[in-house]
N, C-alpha and C positions, 0 to 999 in steps of 0.2 A: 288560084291562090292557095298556099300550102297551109294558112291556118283557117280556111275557108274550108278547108277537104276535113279537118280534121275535126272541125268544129261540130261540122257535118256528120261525120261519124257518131263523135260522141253525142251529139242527140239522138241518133237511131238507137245505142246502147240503153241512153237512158227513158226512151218511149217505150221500147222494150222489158228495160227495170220496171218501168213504173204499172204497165200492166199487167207483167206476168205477178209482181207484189199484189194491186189488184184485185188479181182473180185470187190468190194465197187468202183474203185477208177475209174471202167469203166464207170459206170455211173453218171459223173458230172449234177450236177444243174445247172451250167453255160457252156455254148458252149464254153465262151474260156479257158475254165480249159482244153479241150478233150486233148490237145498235152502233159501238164503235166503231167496229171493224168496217161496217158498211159503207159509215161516216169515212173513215178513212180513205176505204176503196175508192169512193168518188171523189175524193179530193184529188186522189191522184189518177185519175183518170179525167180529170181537169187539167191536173197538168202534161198530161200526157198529148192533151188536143192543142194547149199552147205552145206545147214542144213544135209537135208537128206542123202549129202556123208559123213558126220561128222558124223550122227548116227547110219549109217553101221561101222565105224571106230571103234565109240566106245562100238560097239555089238560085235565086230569083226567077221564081215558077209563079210566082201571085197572078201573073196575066194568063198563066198556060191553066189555072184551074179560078177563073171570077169567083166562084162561091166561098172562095175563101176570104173574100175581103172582109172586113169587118167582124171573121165570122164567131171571132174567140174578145171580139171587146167585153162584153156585158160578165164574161164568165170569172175575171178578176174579181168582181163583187160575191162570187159564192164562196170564194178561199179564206178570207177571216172568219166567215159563221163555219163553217166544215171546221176546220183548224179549232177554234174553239169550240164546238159540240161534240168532236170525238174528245177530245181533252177529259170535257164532263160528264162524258158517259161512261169514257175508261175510268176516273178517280173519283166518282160517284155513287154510290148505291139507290140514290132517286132517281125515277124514268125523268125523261126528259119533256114529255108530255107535248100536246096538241101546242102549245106557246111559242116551242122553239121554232116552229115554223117561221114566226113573224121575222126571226134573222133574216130570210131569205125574201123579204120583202124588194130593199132597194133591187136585186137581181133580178125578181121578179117582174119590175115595173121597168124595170130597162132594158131588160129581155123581150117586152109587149110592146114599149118604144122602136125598140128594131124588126121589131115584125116585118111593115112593110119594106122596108130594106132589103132583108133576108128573103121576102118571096118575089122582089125585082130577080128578071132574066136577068142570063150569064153575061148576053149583049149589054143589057146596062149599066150590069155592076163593070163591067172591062171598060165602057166608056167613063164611070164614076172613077178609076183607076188612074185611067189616061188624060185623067182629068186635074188629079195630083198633084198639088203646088205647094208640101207640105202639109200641119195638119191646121185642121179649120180652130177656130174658136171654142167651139163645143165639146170637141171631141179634147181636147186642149183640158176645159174644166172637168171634162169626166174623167181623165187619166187622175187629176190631183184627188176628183173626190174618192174614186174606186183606191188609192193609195193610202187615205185619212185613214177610212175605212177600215183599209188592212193593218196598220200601224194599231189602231182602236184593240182591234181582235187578237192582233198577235202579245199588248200588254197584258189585256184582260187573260189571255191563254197563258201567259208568262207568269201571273199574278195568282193562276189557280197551279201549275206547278209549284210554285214556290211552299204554298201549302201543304203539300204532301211531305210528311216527316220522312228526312232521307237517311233509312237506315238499310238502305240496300245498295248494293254498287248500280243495279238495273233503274231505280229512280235517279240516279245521281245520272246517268245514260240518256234519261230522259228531258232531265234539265239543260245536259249538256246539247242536244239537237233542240230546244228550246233556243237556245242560244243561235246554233248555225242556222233554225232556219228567221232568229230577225236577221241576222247576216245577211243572208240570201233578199230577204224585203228590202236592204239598204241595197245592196246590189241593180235592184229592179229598179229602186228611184234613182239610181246614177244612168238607166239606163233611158228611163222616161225623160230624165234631162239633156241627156244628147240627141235623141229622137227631135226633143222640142227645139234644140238651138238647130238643129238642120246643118252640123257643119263635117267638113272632115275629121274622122276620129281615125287611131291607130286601129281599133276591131269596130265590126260592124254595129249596130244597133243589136240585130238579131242576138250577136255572139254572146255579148254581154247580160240582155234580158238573158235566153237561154242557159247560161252560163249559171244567171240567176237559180235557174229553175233544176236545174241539173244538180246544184248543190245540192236542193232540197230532196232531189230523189234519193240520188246516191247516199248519202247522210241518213233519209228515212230506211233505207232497205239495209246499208250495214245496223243499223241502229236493231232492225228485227231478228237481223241473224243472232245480236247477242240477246235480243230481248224477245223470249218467244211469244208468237200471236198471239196464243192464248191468253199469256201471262198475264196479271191483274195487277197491279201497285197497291198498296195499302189504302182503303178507300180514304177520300176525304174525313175529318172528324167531323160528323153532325152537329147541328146549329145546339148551342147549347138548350137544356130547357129553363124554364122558369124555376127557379129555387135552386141551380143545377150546381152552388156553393153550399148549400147546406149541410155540414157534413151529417156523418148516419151516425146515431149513438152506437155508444158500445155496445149495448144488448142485444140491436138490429148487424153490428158488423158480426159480433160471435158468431151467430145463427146464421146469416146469411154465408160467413165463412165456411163455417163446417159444413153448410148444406151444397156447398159448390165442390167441397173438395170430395164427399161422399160421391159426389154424380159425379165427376172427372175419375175416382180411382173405381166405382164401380160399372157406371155403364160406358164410362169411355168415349164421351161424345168426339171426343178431338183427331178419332179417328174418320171422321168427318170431313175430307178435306174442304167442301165447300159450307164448312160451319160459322156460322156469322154471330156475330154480339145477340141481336135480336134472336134468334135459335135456342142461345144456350141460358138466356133469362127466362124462356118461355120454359125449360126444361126445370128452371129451378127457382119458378116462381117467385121470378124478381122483377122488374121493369131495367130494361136496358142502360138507363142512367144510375140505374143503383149497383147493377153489375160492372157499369164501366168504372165506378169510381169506387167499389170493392178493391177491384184487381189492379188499377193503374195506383192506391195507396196501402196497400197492402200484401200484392201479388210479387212487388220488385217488376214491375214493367207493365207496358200496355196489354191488350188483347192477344195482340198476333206472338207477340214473347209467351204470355201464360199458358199458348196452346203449342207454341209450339215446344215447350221446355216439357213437355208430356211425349209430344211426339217425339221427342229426340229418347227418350229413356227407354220410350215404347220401342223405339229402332234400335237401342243399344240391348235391350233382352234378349228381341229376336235376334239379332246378332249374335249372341252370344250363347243361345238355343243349341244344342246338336243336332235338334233334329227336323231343325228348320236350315241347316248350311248347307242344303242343295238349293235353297229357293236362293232368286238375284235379287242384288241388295236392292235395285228400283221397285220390286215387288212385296218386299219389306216394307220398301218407304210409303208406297201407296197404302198399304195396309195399316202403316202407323198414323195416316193422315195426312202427307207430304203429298203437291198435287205436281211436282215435277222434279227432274233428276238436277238440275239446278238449284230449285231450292231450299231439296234435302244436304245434298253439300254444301251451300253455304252456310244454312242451320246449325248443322251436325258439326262444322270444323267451328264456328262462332261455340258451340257450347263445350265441345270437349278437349279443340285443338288437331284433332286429325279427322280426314276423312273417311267415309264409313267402310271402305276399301279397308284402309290403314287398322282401322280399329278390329274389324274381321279378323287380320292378320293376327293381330295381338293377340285376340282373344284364342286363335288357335294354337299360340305359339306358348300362351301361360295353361293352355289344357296339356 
């Protein structure tokens, strides 16, 4: 059958997609990606095992390899916790610590459940096959509850995106595959619903799940081509503190002013690229709540604006340097504290209106 061949196809593509992304997502450009990233890797190497018991499914190879029966049920239950632990580890700046383990509980105890299952012979599992009359009772309640589950995980993950102030086209990128992949979870339950009525459908069961899961790939790997690995979204805003309305009197904002702007124009922290709130109050002897509510009523903007409206003047000097216009402008921007060639032109064209190309030109053309 011609949408059997092709179905089949595109799940080799996207088993493919999904590991070589993967094996990519092992090696971050920033140190604090490694917990995400990892989280990630394994989610989709999750999917990538469902793929491939989906395209035994729809070859109908289940009987020519037993071990494959059952052998991907229990692994739907690690996809909501993965899904939302890379989430919190990308848009967070607290470890995730020993706790989040406990997500992986239900998986874990239903992973112990199929134990003896999984160490039955291939002979037994072919006659448990051959045996087949639809699906049982249990396995019936475990599809709904491994679905609550995921529904659970993918709000609560939907619920911490939302969070994130979206003042970049790459968060707005991120909300948007928030989106395709609940798509993809309604997908999966239109898909558990026809498996369960047992009847003829125009595509197969398989097609449909995989179909599922394929959105999810494809969607995640374009998503990184424009959003690189490394890349960090603006972290969550921290739990407020206690008093965290108070404002600072005048005499504390003066002082506290001038003493920031002294260390921004003389020692230049912002050329920093991985310089955090916590960093830059230690440098100027403020607590981090006093610093953020400095610069977010005083500054004209949050954190990541005040540093970067330094870095961008910082890149327009050198720019403008003669005897810095053999170096390339990405090594400029690194120097100014820009930790990608992305984030410096969106920056630089937000604050001046052209990018740092265009701006070179100018500057050469008014010498």
């Amino acid at each position: 059958m011609m949408v059997n061949a092709i179905f089949s196809w595109l799940f080799l593509a996207a088993i493919a997609q999904a590991i070589l992304l993967s094996v990519a997502l092992l090696n971050p450009r920033q140190p604090e990606m490694r917990t995400a990233n990892r989280l990630l890797s394994a989610l989709l190497l999750i999917f990538s095992a469902i793929l491939g018991h989906a395209w035994l499914g729809l070859n109908h190879l289940y009987r020519d390899y037993p071990h494959s029966a059952l052998a991907i049920v229990t692994l739907g239950l690690a996809v909501g916790p993965l899904l939302y632990l890379y989430l919190r580890a990308m848009l967070s700046d607290q470890a995730l610590g020993r706790r989040a383990w406990l997500h992986f509980l239900p998986f874990g105890l239903a992973t112990l459940a199929m134990t003896p299952f999984y160490l039955q012979s291939a002979a037994a599992k072919l006659a448990w096959m051959r045996a087949w009359h639809g699906w049982p009772w249990y396995l019936a309640l475990a599809a709904v509850a491994k679905l609550v589950i995921l529904f659970f995980y993918l709000r609560a993950s939907y619920r911490l995106v939302q969070r994130v102030p979206a003042d970049s086209a790459l968060v707005l990128d991120l909300r948007r595959l928030m989106r395709i992949w609940l798509f993809s979870a309604a997908v999966s339950v239109l898909a558990v619903a026809m498996a369960a009525t047992d009847a003829d459908w125009p595509l197969p069961v398989e097609a449909v799940d995989g179909g599922a899961l394929m959105l999810f790939v494809f969607a995640t790997a374009y998503t990184a081509m424009r959003l690189p690995l490394g890349y960090r979204p603006p972290a969550l805003p921290p739990p407020k503190p206690r008093y965290a309305d108070k404002p600072l009197s005048t005499s504390d904002r003066d002082a506290f002013l001038a003493r920031l702007i002294t260390c921004m124009e003389q020692e230049q922290p912002y050329r920093n690229g991985e310089l955090k709130l916590e960093d830059l109050a230690t440098q100027v002897a403020m607590t981090p709540h006093e610093l953020s509510q400095l610069i977010n009523q005083h500054c004209g903007g949050n954190f990541a604006d005040f540093l970067n409206r330094y870095r961008v003047e910082a890149l327009k000097s050198a720019l403008h340097d003669p005897q810095q216009s053999s170096a390339s402008i990405l090594d400029l921007a690194l120097n100014a504290g820009f930790n990608s060639k992305s984030a410096m032109n969106r920056t630089f064209k937000k604050h001046t209106g052209v990018t740092p190309g265009e701006f070179r030109e100018q500057a050469k053309s008014a010498a």
